[in-house]
C-alpha positions as CSV (number, residue, x, y, z in Angstrom):
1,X,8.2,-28.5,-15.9
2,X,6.1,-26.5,-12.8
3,X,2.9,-26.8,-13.0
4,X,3.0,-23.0,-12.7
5,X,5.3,-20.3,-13.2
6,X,5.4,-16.8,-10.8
7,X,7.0,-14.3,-12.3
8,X,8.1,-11.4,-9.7
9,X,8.2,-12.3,-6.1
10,X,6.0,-9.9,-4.7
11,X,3.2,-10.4,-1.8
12,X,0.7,-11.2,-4.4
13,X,3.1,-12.9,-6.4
14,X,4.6,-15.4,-3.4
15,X,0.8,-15.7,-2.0
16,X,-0.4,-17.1,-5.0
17,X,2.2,-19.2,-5.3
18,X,1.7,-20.6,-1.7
19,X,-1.7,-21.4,-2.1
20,X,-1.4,-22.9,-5.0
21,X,1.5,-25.2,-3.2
22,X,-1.1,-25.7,-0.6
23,X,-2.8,-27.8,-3.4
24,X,-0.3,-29.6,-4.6
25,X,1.1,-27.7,-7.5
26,X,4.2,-27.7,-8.5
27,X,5.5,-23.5,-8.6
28,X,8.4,-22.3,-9.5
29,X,9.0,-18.3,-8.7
30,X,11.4,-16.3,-10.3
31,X,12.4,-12.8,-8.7
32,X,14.9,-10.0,-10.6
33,X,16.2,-8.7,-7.5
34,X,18.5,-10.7,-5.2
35,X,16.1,-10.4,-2.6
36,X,11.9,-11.4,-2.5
37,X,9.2,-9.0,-1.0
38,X,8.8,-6.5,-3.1
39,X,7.6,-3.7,-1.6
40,X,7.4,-5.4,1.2
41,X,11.2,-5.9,2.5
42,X,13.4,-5.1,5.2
43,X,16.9,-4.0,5.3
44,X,20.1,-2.2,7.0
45,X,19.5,1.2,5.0
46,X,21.3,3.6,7.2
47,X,23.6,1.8,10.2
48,X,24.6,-1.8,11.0
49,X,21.6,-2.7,13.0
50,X,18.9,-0.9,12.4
51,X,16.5,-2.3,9.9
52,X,13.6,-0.2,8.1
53,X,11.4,-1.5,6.0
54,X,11.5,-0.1,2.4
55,X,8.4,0.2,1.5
56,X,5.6,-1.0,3.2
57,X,5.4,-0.6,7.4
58,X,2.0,-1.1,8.2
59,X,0.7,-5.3,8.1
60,X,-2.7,-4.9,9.3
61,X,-4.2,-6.0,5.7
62,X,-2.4,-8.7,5.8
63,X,-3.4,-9.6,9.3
64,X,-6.8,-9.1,8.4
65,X,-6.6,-10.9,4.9
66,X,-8.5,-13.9,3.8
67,X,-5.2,-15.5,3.0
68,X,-3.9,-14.8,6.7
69,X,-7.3,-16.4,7.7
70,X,-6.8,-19.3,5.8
71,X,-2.8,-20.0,6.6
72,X,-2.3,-18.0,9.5
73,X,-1.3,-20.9,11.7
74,X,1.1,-22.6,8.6
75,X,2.9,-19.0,8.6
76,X,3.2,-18.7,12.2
77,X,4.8,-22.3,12.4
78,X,6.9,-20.6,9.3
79,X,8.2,-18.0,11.6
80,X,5.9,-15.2,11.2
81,X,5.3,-12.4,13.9
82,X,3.3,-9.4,14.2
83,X,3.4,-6.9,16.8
84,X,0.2,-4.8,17.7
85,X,0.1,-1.3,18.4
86,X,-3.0,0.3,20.1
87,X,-1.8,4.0,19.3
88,X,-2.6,3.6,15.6
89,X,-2.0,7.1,14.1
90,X,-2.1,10.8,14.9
91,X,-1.8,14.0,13.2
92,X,0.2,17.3,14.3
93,X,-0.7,20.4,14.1
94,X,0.8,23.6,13.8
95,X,1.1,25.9,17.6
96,X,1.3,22.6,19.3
97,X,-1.7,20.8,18.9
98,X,-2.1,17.0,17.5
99,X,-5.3,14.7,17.6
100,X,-4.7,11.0,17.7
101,X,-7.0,7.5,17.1
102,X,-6.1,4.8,20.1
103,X,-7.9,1.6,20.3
104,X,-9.7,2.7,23.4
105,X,-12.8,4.3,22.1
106,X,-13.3,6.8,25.4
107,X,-9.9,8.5,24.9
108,X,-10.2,9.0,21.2
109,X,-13.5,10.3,22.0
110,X,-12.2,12.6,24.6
111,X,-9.6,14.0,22.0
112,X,-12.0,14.7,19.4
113,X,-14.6,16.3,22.6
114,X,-11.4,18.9,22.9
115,X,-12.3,20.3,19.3
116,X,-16.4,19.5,18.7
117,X,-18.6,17.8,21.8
118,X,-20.6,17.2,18.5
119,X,-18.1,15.6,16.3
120,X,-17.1,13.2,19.2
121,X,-20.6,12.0,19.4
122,X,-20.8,11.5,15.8
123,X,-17.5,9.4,15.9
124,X,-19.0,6.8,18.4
125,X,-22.6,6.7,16.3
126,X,-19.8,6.2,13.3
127,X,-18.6,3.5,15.5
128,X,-21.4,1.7,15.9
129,X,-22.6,1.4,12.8
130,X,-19.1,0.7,11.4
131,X,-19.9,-2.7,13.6
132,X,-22.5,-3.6,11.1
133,X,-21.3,-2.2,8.0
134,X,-17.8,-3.3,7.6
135,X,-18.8,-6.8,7.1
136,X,-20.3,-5.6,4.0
137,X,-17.9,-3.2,2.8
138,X,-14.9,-5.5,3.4
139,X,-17.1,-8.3,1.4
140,X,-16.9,-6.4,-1.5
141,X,-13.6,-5.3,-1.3
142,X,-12.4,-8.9,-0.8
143,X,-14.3,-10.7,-3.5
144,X,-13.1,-10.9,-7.2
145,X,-14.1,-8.2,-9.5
146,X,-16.4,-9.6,-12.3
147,X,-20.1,-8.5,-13.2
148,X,-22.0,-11.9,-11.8
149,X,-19.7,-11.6,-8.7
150,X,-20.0,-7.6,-8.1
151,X,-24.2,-8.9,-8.8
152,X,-23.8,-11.6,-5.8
153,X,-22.2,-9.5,-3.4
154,X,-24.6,-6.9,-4.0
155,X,-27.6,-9.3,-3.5
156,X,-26.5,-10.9,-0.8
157,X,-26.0,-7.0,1.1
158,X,-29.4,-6.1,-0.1
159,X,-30.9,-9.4,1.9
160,X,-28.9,-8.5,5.1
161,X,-29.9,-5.2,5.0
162,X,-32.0,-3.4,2.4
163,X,-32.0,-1.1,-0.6
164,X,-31.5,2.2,1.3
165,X,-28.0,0.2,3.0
166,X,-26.9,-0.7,-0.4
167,X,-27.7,3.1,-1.7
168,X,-25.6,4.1,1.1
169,X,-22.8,1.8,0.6
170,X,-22.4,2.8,-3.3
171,X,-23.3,6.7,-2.9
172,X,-19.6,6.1,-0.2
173,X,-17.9,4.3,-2.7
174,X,-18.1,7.4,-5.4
175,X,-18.1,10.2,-2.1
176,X,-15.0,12.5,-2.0
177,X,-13.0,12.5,0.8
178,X,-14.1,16.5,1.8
179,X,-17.8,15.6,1.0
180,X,-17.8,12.9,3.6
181,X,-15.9,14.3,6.2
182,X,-17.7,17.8,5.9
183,X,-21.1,15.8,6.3
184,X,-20.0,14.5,9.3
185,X,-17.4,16.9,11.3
186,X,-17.6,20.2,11.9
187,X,-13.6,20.7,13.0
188,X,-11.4,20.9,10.3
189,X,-8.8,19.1,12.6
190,X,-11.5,16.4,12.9
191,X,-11.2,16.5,8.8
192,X,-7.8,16.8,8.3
193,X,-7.1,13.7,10.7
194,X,-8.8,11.5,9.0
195,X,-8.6,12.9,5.5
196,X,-4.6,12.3,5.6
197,X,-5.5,8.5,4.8
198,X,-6.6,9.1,1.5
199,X,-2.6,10.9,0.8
200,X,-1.9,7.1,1.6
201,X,-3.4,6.5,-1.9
202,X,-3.9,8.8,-4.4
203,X,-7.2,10.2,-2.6
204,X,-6.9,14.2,-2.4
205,X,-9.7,15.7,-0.3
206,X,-11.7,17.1,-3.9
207,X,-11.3,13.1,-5.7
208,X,-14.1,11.1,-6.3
209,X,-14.2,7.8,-4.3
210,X,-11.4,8.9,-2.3
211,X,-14.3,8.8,1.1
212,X,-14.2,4.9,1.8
213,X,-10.2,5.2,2.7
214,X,-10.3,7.4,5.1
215,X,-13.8,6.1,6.6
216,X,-12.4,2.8,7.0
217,X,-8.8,3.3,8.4
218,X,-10.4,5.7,11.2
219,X,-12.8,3.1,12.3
220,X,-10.9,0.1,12.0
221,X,-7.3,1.7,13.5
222,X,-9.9,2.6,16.5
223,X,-12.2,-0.7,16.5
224,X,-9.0,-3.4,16.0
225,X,-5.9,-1.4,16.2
226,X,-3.1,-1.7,14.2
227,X,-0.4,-4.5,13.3
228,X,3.6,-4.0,12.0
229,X,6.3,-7.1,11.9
230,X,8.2,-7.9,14.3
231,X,11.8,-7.2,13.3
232,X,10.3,-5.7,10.4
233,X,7.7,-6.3,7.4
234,X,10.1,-9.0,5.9
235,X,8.4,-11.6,8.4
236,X,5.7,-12.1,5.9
237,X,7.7,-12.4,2.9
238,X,10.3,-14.9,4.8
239,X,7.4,-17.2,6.4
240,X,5.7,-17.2,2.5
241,X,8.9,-18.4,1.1
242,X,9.6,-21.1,4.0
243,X,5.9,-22.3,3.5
244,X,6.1,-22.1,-0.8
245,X,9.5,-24.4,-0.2
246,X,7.9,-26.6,2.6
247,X,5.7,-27.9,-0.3
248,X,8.0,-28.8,-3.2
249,X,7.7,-25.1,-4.1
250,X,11.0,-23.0,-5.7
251,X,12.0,-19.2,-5.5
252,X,14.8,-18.4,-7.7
253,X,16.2,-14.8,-6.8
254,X,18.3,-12.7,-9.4
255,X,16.7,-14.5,-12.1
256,X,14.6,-11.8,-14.5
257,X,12.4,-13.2,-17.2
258,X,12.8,-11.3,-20.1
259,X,10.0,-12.9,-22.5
260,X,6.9,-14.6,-21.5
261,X,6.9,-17.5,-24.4
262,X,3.3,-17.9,-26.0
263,X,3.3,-20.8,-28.2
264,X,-0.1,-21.7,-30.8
265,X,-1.8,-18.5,-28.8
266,X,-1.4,-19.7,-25.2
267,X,1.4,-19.1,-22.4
268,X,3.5,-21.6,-22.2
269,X,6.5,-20.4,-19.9
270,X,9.5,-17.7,-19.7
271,X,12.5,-17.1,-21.0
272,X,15.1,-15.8,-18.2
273,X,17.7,-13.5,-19.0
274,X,20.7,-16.2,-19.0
275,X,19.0,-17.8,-22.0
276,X,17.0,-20.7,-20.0
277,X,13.7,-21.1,-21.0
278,X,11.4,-22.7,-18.5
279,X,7.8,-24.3,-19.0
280,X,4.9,-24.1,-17.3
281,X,2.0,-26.5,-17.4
282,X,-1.0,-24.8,-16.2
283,X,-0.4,-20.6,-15.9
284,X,1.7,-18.5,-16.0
285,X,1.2,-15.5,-13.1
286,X,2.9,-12.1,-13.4
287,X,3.2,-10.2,-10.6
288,X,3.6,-6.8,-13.0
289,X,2.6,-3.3,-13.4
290,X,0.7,-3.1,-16.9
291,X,4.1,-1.7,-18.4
292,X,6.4,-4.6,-17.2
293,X,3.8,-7.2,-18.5
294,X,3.6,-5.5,-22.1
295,X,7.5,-5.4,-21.7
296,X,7.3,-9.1,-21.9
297,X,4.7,-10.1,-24.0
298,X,5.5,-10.7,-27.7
299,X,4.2,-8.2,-29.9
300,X,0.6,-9.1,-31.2
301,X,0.0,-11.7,-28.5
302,X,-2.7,-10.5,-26.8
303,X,-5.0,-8.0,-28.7
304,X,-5.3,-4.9,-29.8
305,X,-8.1,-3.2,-27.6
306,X,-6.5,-4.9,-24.7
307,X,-2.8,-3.2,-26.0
308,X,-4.2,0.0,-26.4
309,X,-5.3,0.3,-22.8
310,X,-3.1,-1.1,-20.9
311,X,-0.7,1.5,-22.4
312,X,-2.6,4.1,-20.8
313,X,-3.1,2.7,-17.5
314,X,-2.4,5.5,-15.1
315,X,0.1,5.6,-12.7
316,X,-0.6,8.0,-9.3
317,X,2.2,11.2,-8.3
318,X,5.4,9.3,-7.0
319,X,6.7,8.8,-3.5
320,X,10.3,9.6,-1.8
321,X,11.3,7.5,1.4
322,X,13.1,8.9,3.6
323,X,14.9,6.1,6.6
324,X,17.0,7.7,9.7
325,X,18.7,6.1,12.1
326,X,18.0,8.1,15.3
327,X,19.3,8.5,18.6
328,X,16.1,8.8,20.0
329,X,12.6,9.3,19.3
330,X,11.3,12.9,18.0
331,X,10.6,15.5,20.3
332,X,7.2,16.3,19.2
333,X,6.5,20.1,19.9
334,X,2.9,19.3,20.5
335,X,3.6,16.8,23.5
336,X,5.6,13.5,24.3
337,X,2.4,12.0,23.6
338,X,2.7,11.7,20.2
339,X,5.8,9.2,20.9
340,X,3.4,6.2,21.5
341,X,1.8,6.6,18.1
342,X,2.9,4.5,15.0
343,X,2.3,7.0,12.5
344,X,2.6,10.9,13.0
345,X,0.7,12.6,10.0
346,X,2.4,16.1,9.3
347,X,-1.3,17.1,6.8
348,X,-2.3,20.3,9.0
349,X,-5.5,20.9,6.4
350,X,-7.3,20.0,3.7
351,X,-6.1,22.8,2.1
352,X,-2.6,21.6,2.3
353,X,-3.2,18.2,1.3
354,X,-4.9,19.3,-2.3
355,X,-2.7,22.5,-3.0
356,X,0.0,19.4,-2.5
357,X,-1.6,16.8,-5.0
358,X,-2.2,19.7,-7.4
359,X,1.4,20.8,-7.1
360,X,2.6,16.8,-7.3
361,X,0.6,15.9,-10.5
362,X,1.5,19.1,-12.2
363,X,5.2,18.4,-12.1
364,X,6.3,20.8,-9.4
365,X,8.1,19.7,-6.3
366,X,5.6,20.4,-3.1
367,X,6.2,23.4,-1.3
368,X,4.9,21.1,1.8
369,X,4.2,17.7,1.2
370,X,2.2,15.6,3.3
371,X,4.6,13.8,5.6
372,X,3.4,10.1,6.8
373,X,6.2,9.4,9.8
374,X,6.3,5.9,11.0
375,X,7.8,5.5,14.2
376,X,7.7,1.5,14.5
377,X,10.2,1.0,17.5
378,X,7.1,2.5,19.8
379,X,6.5,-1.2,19.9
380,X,9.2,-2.8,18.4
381,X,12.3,-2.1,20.1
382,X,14.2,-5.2,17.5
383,X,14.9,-2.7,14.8
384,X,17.3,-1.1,16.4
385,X,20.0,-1.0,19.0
386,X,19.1,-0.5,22.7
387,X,17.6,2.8,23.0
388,X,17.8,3.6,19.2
389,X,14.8,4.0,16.7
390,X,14.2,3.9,13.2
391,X,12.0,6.6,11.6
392,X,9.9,5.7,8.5
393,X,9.3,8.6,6.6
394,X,7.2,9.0,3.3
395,X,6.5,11.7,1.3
396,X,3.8,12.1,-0.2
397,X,3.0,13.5,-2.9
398,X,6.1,14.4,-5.3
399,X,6.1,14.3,-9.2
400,X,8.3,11.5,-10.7
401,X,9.0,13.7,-13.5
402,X,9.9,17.3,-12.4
403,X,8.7,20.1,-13.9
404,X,9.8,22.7,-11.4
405,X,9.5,23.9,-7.4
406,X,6.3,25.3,-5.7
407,X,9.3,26.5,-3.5
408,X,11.1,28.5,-5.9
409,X,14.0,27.3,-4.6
410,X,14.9,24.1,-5.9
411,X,16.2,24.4,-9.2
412,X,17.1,21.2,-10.5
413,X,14.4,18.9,-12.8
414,X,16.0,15.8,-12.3
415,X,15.7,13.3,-8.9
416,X,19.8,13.2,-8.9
417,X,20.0,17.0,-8.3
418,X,17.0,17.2,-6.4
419,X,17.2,14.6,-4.0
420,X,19.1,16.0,-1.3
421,X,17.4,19.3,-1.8
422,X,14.4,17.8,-1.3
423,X,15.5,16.1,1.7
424,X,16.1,18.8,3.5
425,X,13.2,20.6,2.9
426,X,11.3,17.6,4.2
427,X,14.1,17.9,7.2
428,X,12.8,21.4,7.9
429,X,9.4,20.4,7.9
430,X,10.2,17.5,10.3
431,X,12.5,19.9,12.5
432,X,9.6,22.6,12.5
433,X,7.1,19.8,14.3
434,X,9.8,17.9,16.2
435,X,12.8,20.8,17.4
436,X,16.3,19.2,17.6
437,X,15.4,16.2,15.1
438,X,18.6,16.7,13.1
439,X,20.7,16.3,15.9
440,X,19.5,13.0,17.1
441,X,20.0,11.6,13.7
442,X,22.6,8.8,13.2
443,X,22.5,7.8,9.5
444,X,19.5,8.7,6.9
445,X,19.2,7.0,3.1
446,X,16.9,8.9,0.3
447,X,15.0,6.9,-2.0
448,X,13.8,9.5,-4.8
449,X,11.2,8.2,-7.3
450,X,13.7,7.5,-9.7
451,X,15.6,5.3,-7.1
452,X,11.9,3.0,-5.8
453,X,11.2,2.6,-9.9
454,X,14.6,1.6,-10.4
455,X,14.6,-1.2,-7.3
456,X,10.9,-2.1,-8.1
457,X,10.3,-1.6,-11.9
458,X,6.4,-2.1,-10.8
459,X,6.4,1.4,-9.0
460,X,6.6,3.3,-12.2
461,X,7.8,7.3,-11.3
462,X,7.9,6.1,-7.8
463,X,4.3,5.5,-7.7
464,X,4.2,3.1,-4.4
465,X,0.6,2.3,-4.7
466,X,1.5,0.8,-8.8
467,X,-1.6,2.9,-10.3
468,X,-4.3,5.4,-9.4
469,X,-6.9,4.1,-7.5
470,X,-9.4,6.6,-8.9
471,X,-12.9,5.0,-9.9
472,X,-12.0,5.1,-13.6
473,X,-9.6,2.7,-13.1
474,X,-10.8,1.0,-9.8
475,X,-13.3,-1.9,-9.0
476,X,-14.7,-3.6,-12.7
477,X,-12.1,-1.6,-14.5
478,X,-8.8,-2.4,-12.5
479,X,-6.2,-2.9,-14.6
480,X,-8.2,-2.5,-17.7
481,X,-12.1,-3.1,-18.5
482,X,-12.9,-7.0,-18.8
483,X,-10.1,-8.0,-17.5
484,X,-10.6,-6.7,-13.8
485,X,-10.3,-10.8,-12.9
486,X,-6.6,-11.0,-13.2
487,X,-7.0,-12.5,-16.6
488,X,-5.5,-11.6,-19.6
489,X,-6.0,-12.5,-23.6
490,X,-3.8,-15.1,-23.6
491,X,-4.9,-17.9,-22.3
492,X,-2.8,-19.7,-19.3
493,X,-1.1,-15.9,-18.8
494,X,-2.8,-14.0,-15.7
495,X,-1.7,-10.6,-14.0
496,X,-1.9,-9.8,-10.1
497,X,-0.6,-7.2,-7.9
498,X,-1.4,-3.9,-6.9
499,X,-1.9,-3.1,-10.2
500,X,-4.5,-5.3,-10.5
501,X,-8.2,-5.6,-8.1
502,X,-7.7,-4.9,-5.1
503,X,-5.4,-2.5,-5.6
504,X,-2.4,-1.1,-3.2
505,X,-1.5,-2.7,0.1
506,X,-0.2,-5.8,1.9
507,X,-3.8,-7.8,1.8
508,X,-2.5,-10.1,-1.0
509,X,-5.7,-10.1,-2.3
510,X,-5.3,-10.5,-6.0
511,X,-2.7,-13.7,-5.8
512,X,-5.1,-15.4,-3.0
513,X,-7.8,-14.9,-5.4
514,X,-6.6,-15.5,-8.5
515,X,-5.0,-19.0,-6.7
516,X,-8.6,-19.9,-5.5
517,X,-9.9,-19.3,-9.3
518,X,-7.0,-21.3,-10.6
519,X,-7.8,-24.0,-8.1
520,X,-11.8,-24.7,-8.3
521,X,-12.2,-23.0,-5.2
């Protein structure tokens, strides 16, 4: 019997069950795919040698995270790599213009000068002050999520600073993204730069709390830079499972629990789809999207309120990936330049951006979706052959459930008949900022919606971020009200992932946590 049971091998999923190795329990993982990681995995999509990561590109959460800060030196001993890049992101305009964020704050400065001497000396005050404000903001967004805790956090600001900081601080945290960046830049390039972080989510420029996104990735891309695994994202996922197995620990691949046993009210174990029942002594951790979890969960287990809401728990538009092999980097029309970046935002305007969300969440394929192109051999020339690149490309946004085409020209409603459709629409758009793409490409692999839910049952329509992030179901009420501490109302059963506070990303935040709860920490 393991002392506890991981069900889904996902970051959160395989960092809780390495820290709770780290203590001396005994865990046992079990993963439905033949492979662990999640979203967070590597592979040969296109062409023997070229290996894109499937989902997520960008590690710097993870770098950053308090479980990296606590095991960093176990997981580099385990074989884990990063690789930094200092030309974080960019986006390109139409008529050959781009803006770009680089860790050296005199040549971002001097970019921004280009379009408003005054927004340029608004980014360095912005600068400054992010110096002595991100403490605080990242304190809140790494703690756990309960009422006394939220209270302790906030006192602890409030004696740092004062009232007016901690006014400030919430009055961001409810700010749309256009509100903020209006308030602070007059260029709508200046805008649309930073605004295209909040597309990473499901932050259009009009949503409420959407601000803090974009507010942080600008400042901390330009005050820290950005990080991406070497070879690709996998080198977390591998140097988690080497470190879970240095202790005792067990991950079972192709092994899918199909019932989560509760026994006299309390969660006892799984049963696997071969028939084996397993026990667990001390909890039982799902690493789930609300509807996976309920899948599980005989009926009347938990209760009723708790039911009734995690059936509604909202799921943000869906994403297609798009992987080519390439022959070479893009030709960027606005300038070679933009060759040194790690991501290329094609999100010319706010406009775009929320006539985009509005045409995503309304069932309509976009008539020109925001484009988020990761170019990771810039600095990482392993994931390909000599002179060869891999492009990362994800679209964002796109209905999981079709409706219809802002186009017009699309007819089909379901991802099989659309995909390729789509793809070359997002082709066109790629080819219209980069001339003579298409001929430099050696292999490409679509993942619709349909395809990322059916490879990650968490990522329901192709939602890669597993759930809106909006404040209605962020913060105190993430997955569900009172329950916002990974726990759920069975005793001994607890729920992380991005589902779950913190939300989306690589940070592992909710298994670290919940491991440090489980643990007396």
């Amino acid at each position: 019997m393991a002392d506890a049971i991981v069900i889904g091998a996902g970051i959160n999923g395989l960092a809780a069950a390495a820290a709770l190795a780290a203590k001396g329990w005994g865990v046992t993982v079990y993963e439905r795919n033949t492979e662990i990681g999640g979203a967070v995995r590597t592979a040969e999509l296109t062409e023997p040698g070229f290996r894109h990561d499937w989902g997520a590109l960008n590690l710097s959460l993870f770098a950053g995270s308090g479980f990296h800060a606590r095991f960093g030196e176990d997981l580099a001993r385990h074989g884990l790599e990063f690789v930094p890049a200092s030309d974080c992101f960019a986006t390109a305009f139409p008529h050959g213009k781009w803006l770009g964020v680089s860790t050296e704050p005199a040549l971002t400065a001097a970019r921004i000068a280009g379009e408003s001497a005054a927004d340029a000396a608004r980014w360095q005050e912005m600068l400054g002050e992010f110096a002595k404000d991100a403490p605080h903001i990242f304190s809140i967004l790494g703690s756990p999520m309960t009422p006394t805790s939220l209270a302790k956090t906030a006192f602890r600001i409030w004696r740092a600073r004062d009232s007016a900081f901690l006014l400030k601080l919430a009055q961001l945290m409810f700010t749309s993204p256009r509100a903020f960046l209006q308030e602070n830049f007059e260029s709508p390039r200046v805008q649309a730069m930073c605004a295209a972080w909040g597309m990473h989510l499901d932050f259009p420029p009009d949503q409420s709390g959407g601000a803090v996104f974009p507010y942080l990735e600008a400042m901390a891309s330009q005050s820290f830079g950005m990080v991406i695994g070497k070879g690709g994202a996998d080198t977390v996922t591998r140097a988690l499972r080497r470190m879970i197995e240095a202790r005792g620990g067990r991950i079972e691949t192709g092994a899918e629990a199909t019932e989560i046993l509760v026994e006299s009210g309390v969660a006892s174990g799984v049963r696997l789809a071969d028939g084996r029942v397993e026990r667990a002594g001390g909890a039982v951790i799902a690493n789930l999207a609300p509807k996976g979890l309920m899948r599980l969960l005989p009926a009347g287990s938990g209760s009723e309120r708790y039911d009734r809401q995690m059936a509604r728990f909202r799921h943000a538009p869906g994403t297609m990936m798009l992987h080519l092999a390439l022959d070479g980097l893009p030709d960027w029309a606005a300038g070679a330049e933009l060759k040194r970046f790690m991501y290329v935002h094609l999100a010319p305007s706010l406009q775009q951006m929320a006539e985009t969300y509005t045409q995503a969440v309304n069932g309509l394929l976009p008539r020109e979706p925001v484009l988020v192109v990761g170019q990771p051999g810039t600095v990482d020339p392993t994931r390909a052959p000599a002179g060869k690149h891999t492009l990362w490309v994800q679209v964002r946004m796109v209905p999981g459930t079709i409706r219809g085409d802002a186009g017009g020209e699309i007819a089909a409603t379901d991802w099989d008949g659309a995909r390729e459709p789509m793809a070359e629409r997002v082709l066109d758009i790629l080819e219209a900022y980069a001339p003579g793409l298409r001929d430099k490409i050696i292999g490409q692999a679509v993942l619709s919606p349909a395809d990322i839910e059916a490879e990650n049952p968490n990522l329901v329509g192709g939602d890669q971020i597993a759930g809106s992030h909006h404040p209605a179901q962020n913060f105190l009420f993430r997955p569900v009200p009172g329950h916002a501490d990974w726990s759920t109302p069975v005793p001994k059963l607890h729920l992380v992932g991005a589902s779950t506070w913190p939300g989306g990303g690589t940070g592992a935040g909710s298994g670290t946590m919940l491991a440090e709860k489980l643990v007396g920490r």
